[in-house]
Every structure is written in C-alpha cells, then in structure tokens.
DRENTORKOL-3810 file (N, C-alpha, C; in nm, 4 decimals):
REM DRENTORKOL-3810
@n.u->9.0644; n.v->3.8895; n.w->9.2502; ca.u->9.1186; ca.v->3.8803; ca.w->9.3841; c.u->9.0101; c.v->3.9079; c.w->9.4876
@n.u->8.8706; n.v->3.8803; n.w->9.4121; ca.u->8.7565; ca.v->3.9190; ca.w->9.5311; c.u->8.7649; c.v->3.8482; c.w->9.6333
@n.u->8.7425; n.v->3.8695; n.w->9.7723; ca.u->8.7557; ca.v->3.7846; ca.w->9.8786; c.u->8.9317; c.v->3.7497; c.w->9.9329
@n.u->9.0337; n.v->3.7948; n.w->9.8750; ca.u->9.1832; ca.v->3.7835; ca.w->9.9289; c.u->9.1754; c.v->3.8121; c.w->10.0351
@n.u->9.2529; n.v->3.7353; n.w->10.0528; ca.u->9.3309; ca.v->3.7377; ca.w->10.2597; c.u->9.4898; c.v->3.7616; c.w->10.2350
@n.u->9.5314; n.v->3.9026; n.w->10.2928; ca.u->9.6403; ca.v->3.9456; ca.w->10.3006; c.u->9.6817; c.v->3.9790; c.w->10.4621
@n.u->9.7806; n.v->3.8916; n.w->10.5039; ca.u->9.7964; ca.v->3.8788; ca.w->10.6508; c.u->9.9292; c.v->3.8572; c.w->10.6850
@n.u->9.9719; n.v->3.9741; n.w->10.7386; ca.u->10.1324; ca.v->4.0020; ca.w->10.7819; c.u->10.2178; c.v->4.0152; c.w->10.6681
@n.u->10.1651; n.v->4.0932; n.w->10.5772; ca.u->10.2114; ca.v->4.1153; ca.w->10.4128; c.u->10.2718; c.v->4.2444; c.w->10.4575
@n.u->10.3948; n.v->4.2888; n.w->10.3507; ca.u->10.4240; ca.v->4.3533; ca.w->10.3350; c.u->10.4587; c.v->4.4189; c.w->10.1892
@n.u->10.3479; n.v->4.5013; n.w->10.1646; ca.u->10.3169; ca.v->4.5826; ca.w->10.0395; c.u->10.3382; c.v->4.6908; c.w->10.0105
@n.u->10.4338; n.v->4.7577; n.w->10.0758; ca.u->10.4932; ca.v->4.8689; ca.w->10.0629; c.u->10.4994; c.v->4.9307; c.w->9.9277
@n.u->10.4426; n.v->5.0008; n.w->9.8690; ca.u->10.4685; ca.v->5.0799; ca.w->9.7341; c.u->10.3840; c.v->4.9783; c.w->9.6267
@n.u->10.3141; n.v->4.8685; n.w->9.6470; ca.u->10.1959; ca.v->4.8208; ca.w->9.5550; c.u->10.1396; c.v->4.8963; c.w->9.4915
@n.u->10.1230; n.v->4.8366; n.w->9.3727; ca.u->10.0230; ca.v->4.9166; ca.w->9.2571; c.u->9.8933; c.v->4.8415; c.w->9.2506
@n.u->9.7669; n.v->4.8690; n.w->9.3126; ca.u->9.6695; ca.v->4.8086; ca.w->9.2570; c.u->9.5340; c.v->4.8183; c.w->9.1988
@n.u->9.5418; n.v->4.7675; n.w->9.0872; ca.u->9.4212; ca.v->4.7975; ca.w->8.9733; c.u->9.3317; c.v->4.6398; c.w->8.9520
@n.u->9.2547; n.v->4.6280; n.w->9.0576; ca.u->9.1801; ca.v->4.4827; ca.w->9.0763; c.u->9.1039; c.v->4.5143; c.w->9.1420
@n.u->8.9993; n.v->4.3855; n.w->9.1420; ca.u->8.8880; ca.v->4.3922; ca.w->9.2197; c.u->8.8987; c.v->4.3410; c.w->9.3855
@n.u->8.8742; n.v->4.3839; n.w->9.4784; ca.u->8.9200; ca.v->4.3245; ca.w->9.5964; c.u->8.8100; c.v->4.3286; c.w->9.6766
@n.u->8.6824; n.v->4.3331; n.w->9.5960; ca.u->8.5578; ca.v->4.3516; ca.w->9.6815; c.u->8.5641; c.v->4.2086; c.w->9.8061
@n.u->8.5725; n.v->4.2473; n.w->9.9469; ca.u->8.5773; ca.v->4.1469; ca.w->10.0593; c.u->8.7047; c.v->4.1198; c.w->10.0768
@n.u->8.7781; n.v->4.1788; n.w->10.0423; ca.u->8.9237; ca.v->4.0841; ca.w->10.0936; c.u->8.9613; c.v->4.1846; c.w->10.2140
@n.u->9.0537; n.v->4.0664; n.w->10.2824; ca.u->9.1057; ca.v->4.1259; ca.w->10.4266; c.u->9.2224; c.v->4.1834; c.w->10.4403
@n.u->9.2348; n.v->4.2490; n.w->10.5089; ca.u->9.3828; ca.v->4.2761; ca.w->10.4957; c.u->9.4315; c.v->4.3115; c.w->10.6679
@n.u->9.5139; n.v->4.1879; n.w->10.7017; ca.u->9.5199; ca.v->4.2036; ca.w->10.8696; c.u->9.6971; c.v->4.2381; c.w->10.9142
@n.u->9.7310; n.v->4.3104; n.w->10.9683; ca.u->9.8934; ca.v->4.3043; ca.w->10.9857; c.u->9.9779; c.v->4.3773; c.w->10.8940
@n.u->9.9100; n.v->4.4204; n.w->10.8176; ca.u->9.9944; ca.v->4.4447; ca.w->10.6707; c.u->10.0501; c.v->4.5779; c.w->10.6305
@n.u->10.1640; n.v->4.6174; n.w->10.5744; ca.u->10.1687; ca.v->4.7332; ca.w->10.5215; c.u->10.1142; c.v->4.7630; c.w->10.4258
@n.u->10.0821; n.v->4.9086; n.w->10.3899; ca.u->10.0432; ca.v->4.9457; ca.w->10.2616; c.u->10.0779; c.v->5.0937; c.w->10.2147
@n.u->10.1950; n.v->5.0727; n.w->10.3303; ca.u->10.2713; ca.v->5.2448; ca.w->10.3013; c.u->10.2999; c.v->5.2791; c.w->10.1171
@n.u->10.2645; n.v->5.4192; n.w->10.1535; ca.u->10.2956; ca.v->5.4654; ca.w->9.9833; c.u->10.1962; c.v->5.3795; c.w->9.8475
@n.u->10.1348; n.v->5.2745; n.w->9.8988; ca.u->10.0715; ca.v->5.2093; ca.w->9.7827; c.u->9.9831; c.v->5.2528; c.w->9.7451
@n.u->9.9220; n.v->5.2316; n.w->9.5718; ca.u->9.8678; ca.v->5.2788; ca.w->9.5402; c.u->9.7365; c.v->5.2436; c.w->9.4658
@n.u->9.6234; n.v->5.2638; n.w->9.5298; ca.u->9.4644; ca.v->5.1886; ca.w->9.4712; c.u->9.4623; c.v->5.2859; c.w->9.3397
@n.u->9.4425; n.v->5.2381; n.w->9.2457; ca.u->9.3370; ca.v->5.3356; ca.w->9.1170; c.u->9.2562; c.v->5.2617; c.w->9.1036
@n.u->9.1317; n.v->5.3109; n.w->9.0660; ca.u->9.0065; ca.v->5.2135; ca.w->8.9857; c.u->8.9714; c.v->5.1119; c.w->9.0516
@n.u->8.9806; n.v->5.0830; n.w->9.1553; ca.u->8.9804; ca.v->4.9837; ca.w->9.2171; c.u->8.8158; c.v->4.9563; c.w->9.2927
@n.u->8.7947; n.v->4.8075; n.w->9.2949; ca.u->8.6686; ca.v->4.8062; ca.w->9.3994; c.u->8.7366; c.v->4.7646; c.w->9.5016
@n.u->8.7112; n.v->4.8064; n.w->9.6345; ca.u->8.7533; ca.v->4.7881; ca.w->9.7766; c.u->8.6245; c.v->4.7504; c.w->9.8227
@n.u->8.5200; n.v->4.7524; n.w->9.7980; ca.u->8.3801; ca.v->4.7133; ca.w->9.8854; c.u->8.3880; c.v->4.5771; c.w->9.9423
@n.u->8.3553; n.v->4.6348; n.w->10.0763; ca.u->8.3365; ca.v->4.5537; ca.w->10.1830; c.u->8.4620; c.v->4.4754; c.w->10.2357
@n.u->8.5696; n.v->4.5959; n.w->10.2325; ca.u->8.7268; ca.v->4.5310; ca.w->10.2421; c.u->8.7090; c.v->4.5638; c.w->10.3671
@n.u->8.8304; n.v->4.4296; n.w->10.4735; ca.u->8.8352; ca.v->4.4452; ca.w->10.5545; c.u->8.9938; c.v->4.5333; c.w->10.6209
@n.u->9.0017; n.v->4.5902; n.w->10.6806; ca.u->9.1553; ca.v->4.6675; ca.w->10.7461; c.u->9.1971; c.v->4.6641; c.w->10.8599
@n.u->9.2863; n.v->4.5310; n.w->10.9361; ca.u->9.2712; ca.v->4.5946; ca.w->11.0174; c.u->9.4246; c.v->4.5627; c.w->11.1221
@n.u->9.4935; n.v->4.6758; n.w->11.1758; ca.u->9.6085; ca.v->4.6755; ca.w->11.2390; c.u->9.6827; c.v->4.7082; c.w->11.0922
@n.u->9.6665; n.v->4.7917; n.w->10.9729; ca.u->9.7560; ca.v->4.8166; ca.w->10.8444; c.u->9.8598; c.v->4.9476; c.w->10.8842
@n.u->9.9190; n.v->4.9640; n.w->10.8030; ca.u->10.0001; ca.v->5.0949; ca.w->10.8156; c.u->9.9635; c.v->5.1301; c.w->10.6544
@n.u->9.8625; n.v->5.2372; n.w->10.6484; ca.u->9.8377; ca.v->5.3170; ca.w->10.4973; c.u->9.9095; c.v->5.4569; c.w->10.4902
@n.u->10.0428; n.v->5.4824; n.w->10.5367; ca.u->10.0814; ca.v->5.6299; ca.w->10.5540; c.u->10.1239; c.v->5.6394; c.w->10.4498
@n.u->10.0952; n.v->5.7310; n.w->10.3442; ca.u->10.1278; ca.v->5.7666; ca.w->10.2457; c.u->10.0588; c.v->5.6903; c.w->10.0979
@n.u->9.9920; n.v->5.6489; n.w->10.1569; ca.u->9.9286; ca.v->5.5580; ca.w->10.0229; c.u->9.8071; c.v->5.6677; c.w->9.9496
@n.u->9.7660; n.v->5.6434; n.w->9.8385; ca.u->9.6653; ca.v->5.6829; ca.w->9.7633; c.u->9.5652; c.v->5.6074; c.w->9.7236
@n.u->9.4439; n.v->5.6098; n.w->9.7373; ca.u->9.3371; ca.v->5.5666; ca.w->9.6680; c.u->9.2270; c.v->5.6990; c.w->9.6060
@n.u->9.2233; n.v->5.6333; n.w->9.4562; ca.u->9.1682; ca.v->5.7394; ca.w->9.3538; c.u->9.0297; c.v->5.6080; c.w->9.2746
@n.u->8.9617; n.v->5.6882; n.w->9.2321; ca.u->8.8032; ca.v->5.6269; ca.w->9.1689; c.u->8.8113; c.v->5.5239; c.w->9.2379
@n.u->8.7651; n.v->5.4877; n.w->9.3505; ca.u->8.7278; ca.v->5.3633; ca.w->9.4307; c.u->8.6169; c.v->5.3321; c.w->9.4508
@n.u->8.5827; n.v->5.2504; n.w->9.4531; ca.u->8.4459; ca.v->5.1977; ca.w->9.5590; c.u->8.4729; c.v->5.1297; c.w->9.7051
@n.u->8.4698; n.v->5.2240; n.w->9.8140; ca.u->8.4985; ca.v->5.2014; ca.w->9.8655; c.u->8.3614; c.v->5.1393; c.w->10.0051
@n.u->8.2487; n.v->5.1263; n.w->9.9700; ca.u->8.1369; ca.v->5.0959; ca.w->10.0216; c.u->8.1343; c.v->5.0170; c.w->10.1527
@n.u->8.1108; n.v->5.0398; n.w->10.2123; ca.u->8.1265; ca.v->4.9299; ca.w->10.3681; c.u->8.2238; c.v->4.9029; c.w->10.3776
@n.u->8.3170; n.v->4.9865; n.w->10.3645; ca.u->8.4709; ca.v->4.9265; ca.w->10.4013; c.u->8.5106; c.v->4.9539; c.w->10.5368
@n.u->8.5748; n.v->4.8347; n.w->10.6221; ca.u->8.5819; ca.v->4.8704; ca.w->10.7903; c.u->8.7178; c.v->4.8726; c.w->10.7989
@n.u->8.7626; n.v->5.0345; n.w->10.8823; ca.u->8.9203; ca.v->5.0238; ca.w->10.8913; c.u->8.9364; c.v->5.0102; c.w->11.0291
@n.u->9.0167; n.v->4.9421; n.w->11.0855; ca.u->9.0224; ca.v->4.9810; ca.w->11.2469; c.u->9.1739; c.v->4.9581; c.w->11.2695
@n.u->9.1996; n.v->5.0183; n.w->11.3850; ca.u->9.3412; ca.v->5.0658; ca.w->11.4526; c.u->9.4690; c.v->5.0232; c.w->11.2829
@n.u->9.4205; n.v->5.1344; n.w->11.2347; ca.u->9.5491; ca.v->5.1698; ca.w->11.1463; c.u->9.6048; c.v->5.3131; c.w->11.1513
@n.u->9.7112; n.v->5.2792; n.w->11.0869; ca.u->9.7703; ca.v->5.4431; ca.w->11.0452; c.u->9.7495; c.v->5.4938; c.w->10.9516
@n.u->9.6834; n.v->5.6200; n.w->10.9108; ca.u->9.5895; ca.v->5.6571; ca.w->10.8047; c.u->9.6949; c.v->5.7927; c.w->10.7341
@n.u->9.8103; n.v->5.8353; n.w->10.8242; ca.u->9.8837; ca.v->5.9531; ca.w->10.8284; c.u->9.9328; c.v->5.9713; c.w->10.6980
@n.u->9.9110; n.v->6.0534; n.w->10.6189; ca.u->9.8950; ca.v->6.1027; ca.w->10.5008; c.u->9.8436; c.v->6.0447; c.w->10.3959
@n.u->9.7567; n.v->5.9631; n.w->10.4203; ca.u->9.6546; ca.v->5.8634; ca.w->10.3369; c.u->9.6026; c.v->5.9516; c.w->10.2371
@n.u->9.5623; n.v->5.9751; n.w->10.1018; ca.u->9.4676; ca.v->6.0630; ca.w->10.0152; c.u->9.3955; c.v->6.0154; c.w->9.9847
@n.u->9.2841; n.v->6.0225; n.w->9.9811; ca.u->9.1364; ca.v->5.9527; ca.w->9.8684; c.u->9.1205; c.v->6.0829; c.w->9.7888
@n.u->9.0657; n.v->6.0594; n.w->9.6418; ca.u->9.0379; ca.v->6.1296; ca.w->9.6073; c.u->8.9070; c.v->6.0337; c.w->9.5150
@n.u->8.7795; n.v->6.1154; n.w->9.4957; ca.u->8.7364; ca.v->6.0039; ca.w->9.4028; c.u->8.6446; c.v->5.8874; c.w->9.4350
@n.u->8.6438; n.v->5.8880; n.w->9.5402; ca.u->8.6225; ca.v->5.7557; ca.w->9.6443; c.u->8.4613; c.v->5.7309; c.w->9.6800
@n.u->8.4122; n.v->5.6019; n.w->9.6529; ca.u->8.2665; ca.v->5.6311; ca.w->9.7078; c.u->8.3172; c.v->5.5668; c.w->9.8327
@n.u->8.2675; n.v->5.6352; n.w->9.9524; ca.u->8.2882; ca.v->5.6204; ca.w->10.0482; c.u->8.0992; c.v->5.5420; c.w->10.1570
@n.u->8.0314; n.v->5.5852; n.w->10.0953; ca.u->7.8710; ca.v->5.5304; ca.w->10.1720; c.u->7.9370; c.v->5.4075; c.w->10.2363
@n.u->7.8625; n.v->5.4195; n.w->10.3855; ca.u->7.8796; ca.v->5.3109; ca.w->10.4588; c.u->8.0237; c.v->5.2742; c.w->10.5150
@n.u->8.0617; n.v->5.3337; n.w->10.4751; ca.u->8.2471; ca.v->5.3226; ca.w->10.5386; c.u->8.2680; c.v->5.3844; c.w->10.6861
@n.u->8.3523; n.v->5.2258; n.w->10.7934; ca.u->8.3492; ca.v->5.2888; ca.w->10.8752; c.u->8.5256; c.v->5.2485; c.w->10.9315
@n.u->8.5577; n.v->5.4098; n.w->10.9775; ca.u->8.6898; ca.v->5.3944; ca.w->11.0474; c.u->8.6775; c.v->5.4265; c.w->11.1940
@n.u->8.7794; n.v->5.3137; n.w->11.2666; ca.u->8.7445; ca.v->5.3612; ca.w->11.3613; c.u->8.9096; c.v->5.3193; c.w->11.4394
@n.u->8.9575; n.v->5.3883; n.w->11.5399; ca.u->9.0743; ca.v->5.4047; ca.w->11.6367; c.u->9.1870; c.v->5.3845; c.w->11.5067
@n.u->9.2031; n.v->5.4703; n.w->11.4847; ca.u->9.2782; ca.v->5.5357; ca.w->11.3358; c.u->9.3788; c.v->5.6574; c.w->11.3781
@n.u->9.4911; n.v->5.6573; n.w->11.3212; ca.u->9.5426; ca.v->5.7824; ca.w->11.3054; c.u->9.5357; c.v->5.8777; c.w->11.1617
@n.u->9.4631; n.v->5.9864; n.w->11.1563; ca.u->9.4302; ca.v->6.0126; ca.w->11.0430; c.u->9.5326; c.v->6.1522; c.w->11.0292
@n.u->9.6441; n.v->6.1767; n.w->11.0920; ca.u->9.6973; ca.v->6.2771; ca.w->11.1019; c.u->9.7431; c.v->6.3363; c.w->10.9298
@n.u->9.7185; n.v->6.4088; n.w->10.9075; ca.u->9.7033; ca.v->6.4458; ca.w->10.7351; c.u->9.6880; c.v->6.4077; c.w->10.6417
@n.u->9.5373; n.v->6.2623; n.w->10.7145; ca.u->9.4750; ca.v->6.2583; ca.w->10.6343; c.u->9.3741; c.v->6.3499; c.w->10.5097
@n.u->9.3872; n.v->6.3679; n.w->10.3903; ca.u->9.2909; ca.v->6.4041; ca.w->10.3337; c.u->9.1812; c.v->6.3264; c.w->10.2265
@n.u->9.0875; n.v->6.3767; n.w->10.2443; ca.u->8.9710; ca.v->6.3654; ca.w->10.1528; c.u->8.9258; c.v->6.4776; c.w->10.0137
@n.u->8.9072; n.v->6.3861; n.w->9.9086; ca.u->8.9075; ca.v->6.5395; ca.w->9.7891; c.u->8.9837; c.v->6.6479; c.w->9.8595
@n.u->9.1217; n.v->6.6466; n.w->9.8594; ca.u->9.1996; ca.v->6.7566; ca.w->9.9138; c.u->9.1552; c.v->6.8076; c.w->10.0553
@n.u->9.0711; n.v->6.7869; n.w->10.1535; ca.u->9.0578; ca.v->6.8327; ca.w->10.2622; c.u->9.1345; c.v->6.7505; c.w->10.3714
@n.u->9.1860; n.v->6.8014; n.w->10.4862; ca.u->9.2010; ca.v->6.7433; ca.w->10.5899; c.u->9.1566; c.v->6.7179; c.w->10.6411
@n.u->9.1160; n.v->6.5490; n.w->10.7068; ca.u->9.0133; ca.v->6.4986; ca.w->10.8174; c.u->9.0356; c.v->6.5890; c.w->10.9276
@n.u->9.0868; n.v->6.6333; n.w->10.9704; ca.u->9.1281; ca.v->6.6919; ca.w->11.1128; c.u->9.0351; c.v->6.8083; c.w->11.0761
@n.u->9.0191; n.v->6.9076; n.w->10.9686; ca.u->8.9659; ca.v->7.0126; ca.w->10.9372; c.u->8.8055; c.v->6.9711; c.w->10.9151
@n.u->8.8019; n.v->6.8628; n.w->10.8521; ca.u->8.6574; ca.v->6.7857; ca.w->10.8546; c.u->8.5578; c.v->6.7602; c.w->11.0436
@n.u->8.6941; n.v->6.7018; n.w->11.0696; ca.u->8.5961; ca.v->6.6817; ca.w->11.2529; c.u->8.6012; c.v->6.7985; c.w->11.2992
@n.u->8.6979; n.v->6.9104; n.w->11.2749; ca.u->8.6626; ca.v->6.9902; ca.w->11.3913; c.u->8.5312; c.v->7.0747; c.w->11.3420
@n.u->8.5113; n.v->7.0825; n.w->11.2162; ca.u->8.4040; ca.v->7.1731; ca.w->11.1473; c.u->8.2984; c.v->7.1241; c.w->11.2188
@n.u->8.2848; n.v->6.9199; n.w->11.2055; ca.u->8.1969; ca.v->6.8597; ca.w->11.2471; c.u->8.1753; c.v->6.8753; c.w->11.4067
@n.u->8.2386; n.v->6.8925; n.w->11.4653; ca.u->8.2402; ca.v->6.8990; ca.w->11.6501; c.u->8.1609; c.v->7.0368; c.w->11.7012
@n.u->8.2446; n.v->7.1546; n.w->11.5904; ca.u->8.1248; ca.v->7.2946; ca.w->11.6109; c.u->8.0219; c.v->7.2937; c.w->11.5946
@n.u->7.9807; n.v->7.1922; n.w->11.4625; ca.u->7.7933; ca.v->7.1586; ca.w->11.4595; c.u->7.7696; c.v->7.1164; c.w->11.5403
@n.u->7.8258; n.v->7.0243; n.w->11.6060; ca.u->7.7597; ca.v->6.8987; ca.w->11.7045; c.u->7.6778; c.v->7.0447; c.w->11.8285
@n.u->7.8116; n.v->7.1265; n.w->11.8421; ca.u->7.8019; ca.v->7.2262; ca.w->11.9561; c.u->7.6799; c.v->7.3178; c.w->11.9410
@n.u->7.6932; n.v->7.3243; n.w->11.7932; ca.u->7.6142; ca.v->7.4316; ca.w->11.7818; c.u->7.4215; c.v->7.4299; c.w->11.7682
@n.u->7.4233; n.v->7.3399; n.w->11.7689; ca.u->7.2767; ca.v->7.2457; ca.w->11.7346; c.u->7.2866; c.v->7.1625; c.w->11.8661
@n.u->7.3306; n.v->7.1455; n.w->12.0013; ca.u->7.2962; ca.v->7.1077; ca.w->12.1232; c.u->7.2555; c.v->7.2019; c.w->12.2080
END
C-alpha cells in the first residue's frame, strides 16, 4: 500500500499492519485505529482526526502531520527522526508514556533558561 491516497475515508477502529511508506491521508478519520509494525515514512496527514488511536514499532521518518487531532494519540516504539507536526491538538497526547504537553513545557523552560 506504499504511496495510498486515503481521502475523506473513514477508518475509525482500523487495524494496520502494512507498509504505507508515502501514502496520504487527507480528510480522514483514524479515531481509535491501530498502527503495529508498520512503516509510515514519509506519510502524509493532513486535516485527520487520530484521537485515540495507537501507533507501536513504527517508522515513522519524515512524516508531516498538520491541523489534526492528536488528543489521546499514543506512540510507543516509534522512530520518529525528521517528523514534523504542526497546528495539532496534542491534548494527551503521549510519547513512550510521556505527555507532549509535559514534553513542551520542560522544553519552553530550556528555551528560558539558556536565553
């Protein structure tokens, strides 16, 4: 499924164990669904709803998310290099069990603290 175009899909609770290195995904749900093992490199995201979904051992390499809902999204596992999100709601989001929210603000005190 390298290179798929998924556009105004609705995937609510998907299971997926494939390769999806480049595929798009524009409009789409992906509430509750679930990546294992999966390559995601160089997937595109954008306008999705991922609240509640999981992704575990991924490759997730240059993957661009923009204006989605990320709200209780989990990665665990995940190569993440080069991944960029951006105008996202990441509200409990976590990473290897951490909360993004707990991640930026740690990150915002460095910023402070080293200016």
């Amino acid at each position: 499924m390298s290179g798929a175009r998924f556009d105004g899909v609705n995937l609510t609770d998907a299971a997926f164990h494939a390769v999806l290195s480049g595929a798009t995904f524009t409009d789409t749900c992906l509430s509750d669904a679930r990546f294992d093992d999966v390559n995601l490199s160089a997937v595109q995201l954008e306008n999705v709803n991922m609240s509640g979904a999981t992704i575990r051992d991924a490759n997730m390499s240059g993957v661009r998310i923009s204006h989605a809902n990320l709200s209780g999204l989990r990665i665990e596992g995940v190569n993440l290099s080069g991944a960029e999100i951006s105008a996202a709601d990441t509200t409990g989001m976590r990473i290897d069990g951490v909360l993004v929210s707990e991640m930026m603000t740690a990150w915002r005190a460095a910023q402070g603290a080293g200016g």
